[in-house]
N, CA, C and O of each residue as an XYZ file, in Angstrom:
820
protein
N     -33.793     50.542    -18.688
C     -33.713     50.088    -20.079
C     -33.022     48.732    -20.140
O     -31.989     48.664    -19.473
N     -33.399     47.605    -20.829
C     -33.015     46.679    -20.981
C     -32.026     46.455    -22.025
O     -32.311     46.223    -23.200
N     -30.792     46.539    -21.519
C     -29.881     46.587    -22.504
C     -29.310     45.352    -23.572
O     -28.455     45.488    -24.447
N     -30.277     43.768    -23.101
C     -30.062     43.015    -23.841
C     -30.519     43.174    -25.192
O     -29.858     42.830    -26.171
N     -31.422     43.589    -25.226
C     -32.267     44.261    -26.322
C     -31.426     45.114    -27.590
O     -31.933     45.555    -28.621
N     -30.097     45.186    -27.196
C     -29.284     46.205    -28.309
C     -28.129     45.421    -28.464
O     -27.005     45.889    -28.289
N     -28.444     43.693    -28.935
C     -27.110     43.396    -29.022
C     -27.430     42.257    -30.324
O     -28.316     41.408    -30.420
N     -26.354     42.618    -31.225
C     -26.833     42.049    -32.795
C     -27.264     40.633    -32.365
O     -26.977     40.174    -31.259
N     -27.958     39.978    -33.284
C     -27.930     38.812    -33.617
C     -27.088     37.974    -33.956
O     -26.044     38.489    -34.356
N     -27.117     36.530    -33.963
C     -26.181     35.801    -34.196
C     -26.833     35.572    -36.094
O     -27.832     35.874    -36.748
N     -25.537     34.873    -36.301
C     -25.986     34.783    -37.883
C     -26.675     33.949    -38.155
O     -27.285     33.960    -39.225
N     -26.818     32.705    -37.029
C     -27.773     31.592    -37.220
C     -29.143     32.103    -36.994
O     -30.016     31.646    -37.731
N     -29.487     33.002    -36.071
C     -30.518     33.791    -35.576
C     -31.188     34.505    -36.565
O     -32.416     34.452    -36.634
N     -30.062     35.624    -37.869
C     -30.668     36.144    -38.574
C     -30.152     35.502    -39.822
O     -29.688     36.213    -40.713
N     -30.218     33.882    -39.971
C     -30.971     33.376    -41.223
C     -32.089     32.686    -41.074
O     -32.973     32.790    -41.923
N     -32.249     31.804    -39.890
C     -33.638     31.610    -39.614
C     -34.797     32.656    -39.472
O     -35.986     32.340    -39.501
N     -34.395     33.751    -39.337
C     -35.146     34.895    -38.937
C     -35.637     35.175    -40.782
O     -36.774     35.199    -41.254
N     -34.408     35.340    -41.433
C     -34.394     35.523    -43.072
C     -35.987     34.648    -43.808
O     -36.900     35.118    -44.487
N     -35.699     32.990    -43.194
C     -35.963     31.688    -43.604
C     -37.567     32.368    -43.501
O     -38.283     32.607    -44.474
N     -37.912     32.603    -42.086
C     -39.609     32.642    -41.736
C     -40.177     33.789    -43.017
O     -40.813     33.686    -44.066
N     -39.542     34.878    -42.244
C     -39.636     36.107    -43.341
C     -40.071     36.129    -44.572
O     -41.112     36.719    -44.859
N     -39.273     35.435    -45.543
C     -39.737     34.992    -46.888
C     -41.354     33.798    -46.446
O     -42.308     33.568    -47.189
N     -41.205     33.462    -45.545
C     -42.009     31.616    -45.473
C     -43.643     32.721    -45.445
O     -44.671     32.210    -45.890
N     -43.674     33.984    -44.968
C     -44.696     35.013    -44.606
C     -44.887     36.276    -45.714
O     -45.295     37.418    -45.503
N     -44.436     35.639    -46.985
C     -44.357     36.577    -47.903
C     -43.448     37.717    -47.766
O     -43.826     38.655    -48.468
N     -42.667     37.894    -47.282
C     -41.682     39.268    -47.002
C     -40.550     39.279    -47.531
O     -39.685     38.626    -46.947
N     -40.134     40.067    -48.898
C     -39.090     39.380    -49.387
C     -37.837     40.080    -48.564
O     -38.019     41.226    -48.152
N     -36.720     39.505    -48.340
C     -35.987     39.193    -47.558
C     -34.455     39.533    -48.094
O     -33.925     38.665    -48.788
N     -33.591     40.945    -47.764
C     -32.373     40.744    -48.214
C     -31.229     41.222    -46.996
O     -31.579     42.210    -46.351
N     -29.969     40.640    -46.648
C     -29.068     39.953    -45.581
C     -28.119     41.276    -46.015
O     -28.078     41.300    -47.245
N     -27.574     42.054    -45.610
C     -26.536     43.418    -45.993
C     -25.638     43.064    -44.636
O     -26.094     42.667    -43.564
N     -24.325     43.297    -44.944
C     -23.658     43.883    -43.640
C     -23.835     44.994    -42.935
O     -24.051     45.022    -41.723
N     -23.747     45.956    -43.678
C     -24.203     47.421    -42.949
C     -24.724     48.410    -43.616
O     -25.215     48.227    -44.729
N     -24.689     49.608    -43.024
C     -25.814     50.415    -43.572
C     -25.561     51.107    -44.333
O     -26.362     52.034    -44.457
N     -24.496     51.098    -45.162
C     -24.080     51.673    -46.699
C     -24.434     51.016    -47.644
O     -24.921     51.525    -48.654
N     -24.198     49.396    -47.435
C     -24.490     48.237    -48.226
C     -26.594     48.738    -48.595
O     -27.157     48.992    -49.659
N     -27.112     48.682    -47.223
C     -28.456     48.820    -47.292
C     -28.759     50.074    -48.231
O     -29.224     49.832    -49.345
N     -28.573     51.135    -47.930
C     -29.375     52.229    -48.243
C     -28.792     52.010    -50.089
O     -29.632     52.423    -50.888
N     -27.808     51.566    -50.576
C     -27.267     51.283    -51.846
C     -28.628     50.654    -52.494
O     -29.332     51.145    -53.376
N     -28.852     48.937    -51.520
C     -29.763     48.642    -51.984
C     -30.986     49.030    -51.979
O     -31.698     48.260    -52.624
N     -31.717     50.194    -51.370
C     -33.111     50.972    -51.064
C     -32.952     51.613    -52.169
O     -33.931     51.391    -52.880
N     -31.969     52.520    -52.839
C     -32.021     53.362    -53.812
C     -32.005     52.680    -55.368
O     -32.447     53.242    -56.370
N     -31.266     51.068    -55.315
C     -31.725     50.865    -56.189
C     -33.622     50.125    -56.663
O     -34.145     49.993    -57.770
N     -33.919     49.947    -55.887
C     -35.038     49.293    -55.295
C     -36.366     50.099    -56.058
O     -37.350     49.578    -56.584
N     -36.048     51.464    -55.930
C     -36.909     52.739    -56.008
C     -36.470     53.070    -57.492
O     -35.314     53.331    -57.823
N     -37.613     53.017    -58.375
C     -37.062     53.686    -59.905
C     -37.584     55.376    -59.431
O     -38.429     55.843    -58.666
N     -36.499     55.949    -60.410
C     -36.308     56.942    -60.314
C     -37.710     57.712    -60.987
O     -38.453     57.300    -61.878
N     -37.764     59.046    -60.165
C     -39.401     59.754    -60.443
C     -40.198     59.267    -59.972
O     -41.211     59.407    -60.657
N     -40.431     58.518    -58.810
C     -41.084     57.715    -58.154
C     -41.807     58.393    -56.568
O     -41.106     58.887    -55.685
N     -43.107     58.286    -56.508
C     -43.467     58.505    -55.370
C     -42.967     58.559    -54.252
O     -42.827     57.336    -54.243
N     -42.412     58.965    -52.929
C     -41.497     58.464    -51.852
C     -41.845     58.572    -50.564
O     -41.087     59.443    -50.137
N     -42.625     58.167    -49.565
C     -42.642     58.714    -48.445
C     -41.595     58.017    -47.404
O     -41.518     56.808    -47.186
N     -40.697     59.190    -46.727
C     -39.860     58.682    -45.416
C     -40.259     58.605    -44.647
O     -40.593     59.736    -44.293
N     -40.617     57.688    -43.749
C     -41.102     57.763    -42.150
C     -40.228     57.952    -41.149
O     -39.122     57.411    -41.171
N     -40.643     58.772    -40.120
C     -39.341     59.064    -39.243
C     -38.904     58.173    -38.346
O     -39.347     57.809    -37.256
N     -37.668     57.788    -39.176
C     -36.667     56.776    -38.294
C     -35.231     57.154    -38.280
O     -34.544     57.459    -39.254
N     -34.968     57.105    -37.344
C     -32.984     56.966    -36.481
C     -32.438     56.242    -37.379
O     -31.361     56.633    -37.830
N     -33.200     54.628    -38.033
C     -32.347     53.958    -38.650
C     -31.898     54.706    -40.251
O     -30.923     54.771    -41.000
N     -33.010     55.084    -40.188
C     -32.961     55.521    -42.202
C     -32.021     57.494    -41.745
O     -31.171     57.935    -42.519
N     -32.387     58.187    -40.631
C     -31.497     59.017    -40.804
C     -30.019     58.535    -40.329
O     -29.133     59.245    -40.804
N     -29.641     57.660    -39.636
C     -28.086     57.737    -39.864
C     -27.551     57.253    -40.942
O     -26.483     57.747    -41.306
N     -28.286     55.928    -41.899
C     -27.897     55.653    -43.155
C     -27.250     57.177    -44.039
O     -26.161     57.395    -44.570
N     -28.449     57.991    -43.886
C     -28.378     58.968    -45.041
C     -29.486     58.802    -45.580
O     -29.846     59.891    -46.027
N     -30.655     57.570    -45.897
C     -31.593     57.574    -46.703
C     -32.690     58.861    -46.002
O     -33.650     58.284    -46.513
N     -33.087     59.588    -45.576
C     -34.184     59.804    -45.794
C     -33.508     61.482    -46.034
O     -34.292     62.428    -46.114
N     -32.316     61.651    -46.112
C     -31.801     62.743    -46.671
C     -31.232     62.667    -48.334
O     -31.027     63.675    -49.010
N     -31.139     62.011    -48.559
C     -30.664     61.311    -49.728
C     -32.072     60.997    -50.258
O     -31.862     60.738    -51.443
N     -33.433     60.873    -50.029
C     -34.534     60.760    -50.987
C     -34.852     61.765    -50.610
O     -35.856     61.952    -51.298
N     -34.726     62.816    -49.850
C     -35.811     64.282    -49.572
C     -35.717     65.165    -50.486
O     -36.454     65.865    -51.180
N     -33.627     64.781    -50.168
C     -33.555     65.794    -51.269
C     -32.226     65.437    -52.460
O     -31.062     65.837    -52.501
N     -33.127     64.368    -53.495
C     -32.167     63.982    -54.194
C     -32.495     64.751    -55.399
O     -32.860     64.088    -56.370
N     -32.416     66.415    -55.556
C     -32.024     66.722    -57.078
C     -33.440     66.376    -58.394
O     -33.376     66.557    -59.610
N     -34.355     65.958    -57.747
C     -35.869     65.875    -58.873
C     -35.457     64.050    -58.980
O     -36.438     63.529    -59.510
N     -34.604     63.183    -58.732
C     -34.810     62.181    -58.739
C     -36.007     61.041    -58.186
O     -36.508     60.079    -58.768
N     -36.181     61.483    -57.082
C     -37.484     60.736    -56.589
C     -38.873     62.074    -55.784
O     -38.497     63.027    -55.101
N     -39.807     61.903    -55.977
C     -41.022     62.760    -55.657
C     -41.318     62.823    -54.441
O     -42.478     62.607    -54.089
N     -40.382     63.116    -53.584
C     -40.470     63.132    -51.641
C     -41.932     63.608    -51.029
O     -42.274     64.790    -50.989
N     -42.633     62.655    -50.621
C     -44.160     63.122    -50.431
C     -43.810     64.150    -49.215
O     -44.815     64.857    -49.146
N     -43.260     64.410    -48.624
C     -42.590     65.000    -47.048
C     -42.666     66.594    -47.884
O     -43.638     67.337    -47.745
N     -41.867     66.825    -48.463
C     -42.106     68.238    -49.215
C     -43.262     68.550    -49.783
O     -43.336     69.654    -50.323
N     -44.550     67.564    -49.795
C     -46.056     68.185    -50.344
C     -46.098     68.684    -49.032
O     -46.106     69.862    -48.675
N     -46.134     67.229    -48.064
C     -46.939     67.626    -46.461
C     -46.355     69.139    -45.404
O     -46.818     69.777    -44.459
N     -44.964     69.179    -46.342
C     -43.980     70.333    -45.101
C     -44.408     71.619    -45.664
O     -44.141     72.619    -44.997
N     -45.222     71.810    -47.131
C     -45.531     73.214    -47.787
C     -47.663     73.231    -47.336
O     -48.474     73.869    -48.007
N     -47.975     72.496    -46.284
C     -49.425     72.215    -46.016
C     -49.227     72.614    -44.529
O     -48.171     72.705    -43.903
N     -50.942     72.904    -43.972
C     -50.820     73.634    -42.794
C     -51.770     72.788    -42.343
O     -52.949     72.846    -42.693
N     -51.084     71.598    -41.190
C     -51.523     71.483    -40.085
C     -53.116     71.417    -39.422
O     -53.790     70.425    -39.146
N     -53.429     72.849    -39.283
C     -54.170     73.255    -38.766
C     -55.370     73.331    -39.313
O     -56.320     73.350    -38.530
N     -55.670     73.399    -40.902
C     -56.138     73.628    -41.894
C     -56.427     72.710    -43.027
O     -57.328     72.769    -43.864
N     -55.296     71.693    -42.845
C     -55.233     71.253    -43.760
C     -54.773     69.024    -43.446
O     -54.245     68.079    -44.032
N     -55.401     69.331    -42.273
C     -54.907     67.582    -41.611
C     -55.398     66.030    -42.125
O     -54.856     64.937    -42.289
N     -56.659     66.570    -42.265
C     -56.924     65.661    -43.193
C     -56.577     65.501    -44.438
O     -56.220     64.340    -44.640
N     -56.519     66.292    -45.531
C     -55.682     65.679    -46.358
C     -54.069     65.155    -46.746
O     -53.637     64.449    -47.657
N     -53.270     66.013    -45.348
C     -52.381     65.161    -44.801
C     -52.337     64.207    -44.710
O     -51.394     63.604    -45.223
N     -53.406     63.483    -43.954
C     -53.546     62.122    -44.064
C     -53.751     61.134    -44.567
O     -53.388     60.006    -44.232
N     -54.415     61.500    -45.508
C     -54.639     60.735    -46.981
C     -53.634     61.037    -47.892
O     -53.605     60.431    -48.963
N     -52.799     61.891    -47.624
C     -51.400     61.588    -48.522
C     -50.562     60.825    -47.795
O     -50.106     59.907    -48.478
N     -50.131     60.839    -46.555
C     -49.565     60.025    -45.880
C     -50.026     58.993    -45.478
O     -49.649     58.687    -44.347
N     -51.102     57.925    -46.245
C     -51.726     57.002    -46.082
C     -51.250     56.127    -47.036
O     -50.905     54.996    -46.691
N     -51.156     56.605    -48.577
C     -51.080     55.819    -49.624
C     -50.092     56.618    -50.533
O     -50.428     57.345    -51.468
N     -48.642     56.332    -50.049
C     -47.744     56.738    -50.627
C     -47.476     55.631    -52.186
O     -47.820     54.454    -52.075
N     -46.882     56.097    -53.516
C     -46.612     54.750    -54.009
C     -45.534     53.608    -53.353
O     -45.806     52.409    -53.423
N     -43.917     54.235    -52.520
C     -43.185     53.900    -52.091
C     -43.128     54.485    -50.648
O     -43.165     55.691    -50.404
N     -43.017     53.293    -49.535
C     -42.898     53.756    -48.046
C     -41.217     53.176    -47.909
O     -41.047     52.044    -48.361
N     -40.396     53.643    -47.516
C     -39.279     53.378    -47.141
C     -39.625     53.748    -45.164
O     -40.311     54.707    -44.807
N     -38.996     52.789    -44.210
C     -39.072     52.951    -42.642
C     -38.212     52.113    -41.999
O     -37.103     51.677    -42.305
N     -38.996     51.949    -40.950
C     -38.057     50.780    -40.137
C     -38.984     50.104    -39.057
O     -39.656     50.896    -38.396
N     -39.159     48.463    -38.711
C     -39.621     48.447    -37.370
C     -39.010     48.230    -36.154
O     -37.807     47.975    -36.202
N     -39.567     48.271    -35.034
C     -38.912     48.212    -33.600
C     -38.954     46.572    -33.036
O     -38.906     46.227    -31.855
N     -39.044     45.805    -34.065
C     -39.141     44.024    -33.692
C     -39.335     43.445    -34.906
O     -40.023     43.788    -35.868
N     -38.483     42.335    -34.677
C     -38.737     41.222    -35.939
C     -38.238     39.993    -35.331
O     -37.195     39.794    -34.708
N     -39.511     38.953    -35.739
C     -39.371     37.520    -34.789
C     -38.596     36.733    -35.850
O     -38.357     36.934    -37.041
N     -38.282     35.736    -34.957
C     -37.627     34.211    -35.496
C     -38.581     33.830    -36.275
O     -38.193     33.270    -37.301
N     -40.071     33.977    -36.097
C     -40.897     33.135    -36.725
C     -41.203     33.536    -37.846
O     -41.722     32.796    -38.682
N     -40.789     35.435    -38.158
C     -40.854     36.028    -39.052
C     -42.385     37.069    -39.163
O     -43.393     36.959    -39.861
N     -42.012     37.961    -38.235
C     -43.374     39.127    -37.709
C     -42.442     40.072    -37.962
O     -41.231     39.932    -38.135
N     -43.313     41.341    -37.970
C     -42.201     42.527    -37.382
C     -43.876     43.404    -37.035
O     -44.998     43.440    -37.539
N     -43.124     44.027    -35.835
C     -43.738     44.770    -34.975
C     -43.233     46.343    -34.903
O     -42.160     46.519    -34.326
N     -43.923     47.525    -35.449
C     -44.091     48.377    -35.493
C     -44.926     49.344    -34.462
O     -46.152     49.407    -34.547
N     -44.192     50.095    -33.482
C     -45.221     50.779    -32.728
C     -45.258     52.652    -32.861
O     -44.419     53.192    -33.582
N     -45.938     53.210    -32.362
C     -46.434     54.132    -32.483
C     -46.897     55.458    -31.597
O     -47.750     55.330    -30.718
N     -46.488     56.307    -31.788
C     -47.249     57.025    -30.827
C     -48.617     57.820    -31.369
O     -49.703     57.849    -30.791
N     -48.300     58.398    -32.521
C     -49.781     59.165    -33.370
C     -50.525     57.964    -34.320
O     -51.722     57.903    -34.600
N     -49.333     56.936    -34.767
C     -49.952     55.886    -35.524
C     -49.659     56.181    -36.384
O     -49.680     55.060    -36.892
N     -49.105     57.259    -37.740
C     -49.456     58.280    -38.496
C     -48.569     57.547    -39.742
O     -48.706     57.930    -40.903
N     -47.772     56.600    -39.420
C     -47.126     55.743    -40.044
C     -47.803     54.530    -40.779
O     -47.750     54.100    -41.931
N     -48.497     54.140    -39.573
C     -48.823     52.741    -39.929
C     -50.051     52.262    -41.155
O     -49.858     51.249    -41.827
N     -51.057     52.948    -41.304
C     -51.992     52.774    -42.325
C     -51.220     52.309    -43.631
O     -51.606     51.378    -44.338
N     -49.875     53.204    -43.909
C     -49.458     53.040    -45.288
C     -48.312     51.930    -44.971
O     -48.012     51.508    -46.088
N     -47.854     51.534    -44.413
C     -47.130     50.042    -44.258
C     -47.905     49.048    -43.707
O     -47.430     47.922    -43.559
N     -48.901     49.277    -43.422
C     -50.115     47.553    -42.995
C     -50.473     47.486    -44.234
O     -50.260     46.367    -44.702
N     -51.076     48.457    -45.190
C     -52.024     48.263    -46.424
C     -52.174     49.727    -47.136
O     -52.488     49.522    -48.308
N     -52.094     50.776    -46.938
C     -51.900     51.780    -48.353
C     -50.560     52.163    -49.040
O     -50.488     52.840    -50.066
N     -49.635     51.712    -48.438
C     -48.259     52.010    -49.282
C     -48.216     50.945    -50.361
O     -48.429     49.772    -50.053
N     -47.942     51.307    -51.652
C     -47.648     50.334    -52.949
C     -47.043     49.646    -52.686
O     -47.383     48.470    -52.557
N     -45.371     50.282    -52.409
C     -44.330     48.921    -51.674
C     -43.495     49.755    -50.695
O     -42.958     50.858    -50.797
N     -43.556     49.028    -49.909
C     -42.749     49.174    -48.700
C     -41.591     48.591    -48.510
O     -41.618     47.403    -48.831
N     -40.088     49.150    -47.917
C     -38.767     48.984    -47.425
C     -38.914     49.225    -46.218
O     -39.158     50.337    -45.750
N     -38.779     48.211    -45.611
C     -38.341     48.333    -43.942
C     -36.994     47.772    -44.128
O     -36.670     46.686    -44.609
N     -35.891     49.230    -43.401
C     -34.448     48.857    -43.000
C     -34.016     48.590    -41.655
O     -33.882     49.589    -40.949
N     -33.725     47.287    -41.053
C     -33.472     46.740    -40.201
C     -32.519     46.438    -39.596
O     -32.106     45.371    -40.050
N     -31.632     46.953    -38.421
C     -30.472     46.333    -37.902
C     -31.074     45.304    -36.966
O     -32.144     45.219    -36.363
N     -29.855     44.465    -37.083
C     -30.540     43.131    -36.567
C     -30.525     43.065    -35.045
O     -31.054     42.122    -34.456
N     -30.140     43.700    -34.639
C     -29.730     43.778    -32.852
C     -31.932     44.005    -32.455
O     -32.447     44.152    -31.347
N     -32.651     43.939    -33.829
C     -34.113     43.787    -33.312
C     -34.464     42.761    -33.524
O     -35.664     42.833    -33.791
N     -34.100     41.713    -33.574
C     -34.566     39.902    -33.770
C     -34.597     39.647    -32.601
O     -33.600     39.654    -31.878
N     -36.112     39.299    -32.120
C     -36.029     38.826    -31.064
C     -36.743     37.146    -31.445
O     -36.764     36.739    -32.607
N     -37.259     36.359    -30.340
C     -37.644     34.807    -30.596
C     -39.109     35.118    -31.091
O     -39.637     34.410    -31.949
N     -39.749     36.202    -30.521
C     -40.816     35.910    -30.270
C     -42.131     36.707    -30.503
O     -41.509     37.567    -31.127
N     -43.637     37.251    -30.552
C     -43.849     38.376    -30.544
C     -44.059     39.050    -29.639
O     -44.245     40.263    -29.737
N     -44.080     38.044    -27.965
C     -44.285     38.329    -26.416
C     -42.797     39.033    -26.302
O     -42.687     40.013    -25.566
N     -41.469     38.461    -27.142
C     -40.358     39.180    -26.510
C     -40.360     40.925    -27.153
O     -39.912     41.981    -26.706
N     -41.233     40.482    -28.618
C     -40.826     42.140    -29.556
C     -41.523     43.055    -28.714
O     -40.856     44.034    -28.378
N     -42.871     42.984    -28.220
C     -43.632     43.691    -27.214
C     -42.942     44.106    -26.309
O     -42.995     45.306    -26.040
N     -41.740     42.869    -25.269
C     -40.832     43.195    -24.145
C     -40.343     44.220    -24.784
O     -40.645     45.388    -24.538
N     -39.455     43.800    -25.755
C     -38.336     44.763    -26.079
C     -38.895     46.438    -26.852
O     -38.107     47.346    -27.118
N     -40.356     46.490    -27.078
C     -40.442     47.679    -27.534
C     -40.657     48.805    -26.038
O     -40.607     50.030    -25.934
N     -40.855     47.928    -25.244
C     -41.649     48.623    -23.565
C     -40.391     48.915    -22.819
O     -40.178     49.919    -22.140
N     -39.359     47.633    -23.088
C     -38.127     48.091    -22.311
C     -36.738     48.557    -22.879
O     -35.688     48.571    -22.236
N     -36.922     48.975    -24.331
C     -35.374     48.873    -24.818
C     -36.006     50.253    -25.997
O     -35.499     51.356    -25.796
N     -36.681     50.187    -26.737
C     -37.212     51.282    -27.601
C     -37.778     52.607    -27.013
O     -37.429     53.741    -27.340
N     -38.754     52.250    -26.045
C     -39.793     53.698    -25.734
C     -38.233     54.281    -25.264
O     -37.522     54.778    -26.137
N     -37.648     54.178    -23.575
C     -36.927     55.103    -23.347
C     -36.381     55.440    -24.262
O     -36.895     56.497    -24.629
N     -35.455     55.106    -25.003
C     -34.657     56.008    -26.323
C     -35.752     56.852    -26.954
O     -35.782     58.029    -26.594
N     -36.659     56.444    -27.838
C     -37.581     57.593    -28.281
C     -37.875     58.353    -27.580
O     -37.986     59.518    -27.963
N     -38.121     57.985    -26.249
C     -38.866     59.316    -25.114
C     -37.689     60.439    -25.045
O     -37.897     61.648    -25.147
N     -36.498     59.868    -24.866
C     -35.379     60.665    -24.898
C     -35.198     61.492    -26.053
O     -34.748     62.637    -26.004
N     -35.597     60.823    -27.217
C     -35.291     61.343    -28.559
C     -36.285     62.808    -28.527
O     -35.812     63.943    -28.569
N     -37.647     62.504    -28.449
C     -38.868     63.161    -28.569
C     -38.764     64.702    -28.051
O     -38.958     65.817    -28.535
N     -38.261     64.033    -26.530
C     -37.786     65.363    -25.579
C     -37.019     66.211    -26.269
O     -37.330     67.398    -26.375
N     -35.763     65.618    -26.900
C     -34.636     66.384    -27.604
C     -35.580     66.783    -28.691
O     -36.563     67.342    -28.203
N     -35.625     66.701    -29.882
C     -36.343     66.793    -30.612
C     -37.809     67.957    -30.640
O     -37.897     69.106    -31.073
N     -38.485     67.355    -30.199
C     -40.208     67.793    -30.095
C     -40.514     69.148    -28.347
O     -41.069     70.243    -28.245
N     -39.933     68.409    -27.537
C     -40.452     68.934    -26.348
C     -40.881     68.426    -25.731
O     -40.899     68.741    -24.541
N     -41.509     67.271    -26.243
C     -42.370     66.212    -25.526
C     -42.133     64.975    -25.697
O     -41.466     64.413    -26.566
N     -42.929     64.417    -24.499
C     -42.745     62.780    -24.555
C     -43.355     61.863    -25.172
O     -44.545     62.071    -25.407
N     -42.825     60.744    -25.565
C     -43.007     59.713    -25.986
C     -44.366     59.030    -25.639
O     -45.049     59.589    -24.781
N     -44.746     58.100    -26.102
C     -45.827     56.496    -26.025
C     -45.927     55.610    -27.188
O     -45.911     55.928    -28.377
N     -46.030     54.485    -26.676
C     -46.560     53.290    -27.176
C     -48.327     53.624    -27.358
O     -48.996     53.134    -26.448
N     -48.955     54.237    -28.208
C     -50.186     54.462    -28.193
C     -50.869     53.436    -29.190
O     -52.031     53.056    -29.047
N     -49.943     52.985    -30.319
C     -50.358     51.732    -31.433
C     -49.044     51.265    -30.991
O     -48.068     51.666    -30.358
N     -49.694     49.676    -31.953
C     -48.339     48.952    -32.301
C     -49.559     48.159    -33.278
O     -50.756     47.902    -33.152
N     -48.649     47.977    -34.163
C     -48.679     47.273    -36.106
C     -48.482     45.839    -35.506
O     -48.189     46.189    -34.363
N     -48.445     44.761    -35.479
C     -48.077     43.487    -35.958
C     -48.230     42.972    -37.463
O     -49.425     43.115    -37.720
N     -47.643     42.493    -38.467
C     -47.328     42.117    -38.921
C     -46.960     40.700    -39.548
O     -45.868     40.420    -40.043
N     -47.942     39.946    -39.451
C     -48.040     38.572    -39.222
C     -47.276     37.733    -40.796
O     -46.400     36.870    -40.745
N     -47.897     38.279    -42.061
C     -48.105     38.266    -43.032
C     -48.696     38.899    -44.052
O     -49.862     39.294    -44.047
N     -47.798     39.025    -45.077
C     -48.299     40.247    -46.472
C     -48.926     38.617    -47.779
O     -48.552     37.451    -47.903
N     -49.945     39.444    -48.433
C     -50.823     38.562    -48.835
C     -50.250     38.888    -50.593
O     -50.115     38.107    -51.534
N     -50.003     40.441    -50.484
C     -49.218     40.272    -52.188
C     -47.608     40.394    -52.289
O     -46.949     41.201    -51.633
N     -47.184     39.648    -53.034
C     -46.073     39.459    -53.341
C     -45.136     40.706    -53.603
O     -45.377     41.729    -54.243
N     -43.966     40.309    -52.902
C     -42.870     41.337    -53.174
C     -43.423     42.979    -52.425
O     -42.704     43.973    -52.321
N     -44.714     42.876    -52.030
C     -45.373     44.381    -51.817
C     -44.126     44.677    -50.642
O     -43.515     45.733    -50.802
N     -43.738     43.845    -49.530
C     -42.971     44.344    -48.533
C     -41.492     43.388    -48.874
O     -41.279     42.274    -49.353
N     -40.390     44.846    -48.173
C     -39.336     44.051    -48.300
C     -38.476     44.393    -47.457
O     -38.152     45.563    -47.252
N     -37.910     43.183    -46.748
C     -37.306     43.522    -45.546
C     -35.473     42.912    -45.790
O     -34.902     41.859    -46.071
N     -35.074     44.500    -45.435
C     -33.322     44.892    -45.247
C     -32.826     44.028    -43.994
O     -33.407     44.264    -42.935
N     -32.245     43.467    -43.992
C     -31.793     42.996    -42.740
C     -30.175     43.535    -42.239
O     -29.360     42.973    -42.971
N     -29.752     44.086    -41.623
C     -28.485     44.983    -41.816
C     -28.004     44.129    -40.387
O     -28.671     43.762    -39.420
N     -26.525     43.986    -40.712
C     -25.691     43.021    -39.503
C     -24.794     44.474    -38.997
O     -23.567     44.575    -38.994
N     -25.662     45.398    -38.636
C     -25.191     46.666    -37.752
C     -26.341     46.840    -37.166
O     -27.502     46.531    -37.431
N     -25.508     47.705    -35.837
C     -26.707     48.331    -34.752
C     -27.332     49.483    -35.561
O     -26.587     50.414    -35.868
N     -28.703     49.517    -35.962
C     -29.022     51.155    -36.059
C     -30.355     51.113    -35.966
O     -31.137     50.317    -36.484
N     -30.625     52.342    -35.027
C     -31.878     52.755    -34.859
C     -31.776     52.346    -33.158
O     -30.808     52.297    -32.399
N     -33.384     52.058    -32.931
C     -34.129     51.235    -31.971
C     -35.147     51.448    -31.537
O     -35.654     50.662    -30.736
């Protein structure tokens, strides 16, 4: 594992990083840490509002994706349609709910200087509704994922992300990990649709 890969950014790093971001349509907000963030995700989201969580390390140590699952009838957690549906029976329309959520709250595994972020995958099962069916999307970001480049976000998802997930998966699932997709992210074409947390803490990876 490449451990350069888990070490914050400098602040010059993540305002130029800020600078591209917006320059690619992505609106763009700078938090110290991840109390500051998830404050701002919840206000972000009007209340009674569509919600899907995607499974991320970053949004469960915040608290957010426990804090929208199960906030009390405040927001409409799409995760509780899909967790009362069977699998086996019922996958495809799984998927078309988890395609076009109104609100995607997540996280990605890279974000360039030039202002990309790179999302990878093992089922993919994420990505449809943050490339193009989620209404609006929150990606929460610790910055220790700014890398220069999109040749380095690729490095760093092959050498610094998979092992941790593979590790995670094992714990977790039983099974292992892959890189089977990866999202790039070049540029969003409508306004405000994506909005990227930038958090000056380690979380996730």
């Amino acid at each position: 594992m490449n451990k350069k890969f888990g070490q914050l950014a400098s602040d010059e790093s993540v305002q130029k990083t800020a600078k591209a971001l917006e320059a690619n349509n992505l609106k763009t907000i700078i938090v110290k840490n991840g109390k500051e963030a998830k404050e701002k995700v919840l206000k972000f989201i009007p209340e009674d509002s569509e919600v899907m969580t995607m499974t991320s390390v970053t949004l469960d140590t915040i608290g957010l994706s426990e804090q929208i699952n199960k906030a009390d009838g405040k927001f409409k957690p799409v995760r509780d349609k899909l967790y009362a549906m069977d699998r086996n029976t019922q996958s495809r329309e799984m998927a078309k709910m988890g395609s076009a959520p109104d609100w995607v709250v997540s996280s990605v595994h890279a974000v360039t200087e030039d202002g990309r972020l790179l999302i990878a995958s093992n089922t993919g099962s994420q990505l449809s509704a943050e490339a193009y069916g989620g209404g609006k999307v929150i990606f929460v970001v610790g910055t220790q994922k700014i890398v220069k480049d999109t040749t380095e976000g690729l490095k760093r998802i092959y050498e610094y992300t998979l092992p941790l997930e593979d590790e995670r998966a094992q714990k977790a699932y039983g099974m292992r990990s892959n890189v089977s997709k990866i999202l790039i992210i070049n540029k969003e074409v409508v306004p405000e649709r994506i909005i990227i947390i930038l958090v000056k803490e380690k979380l996730g990876f």
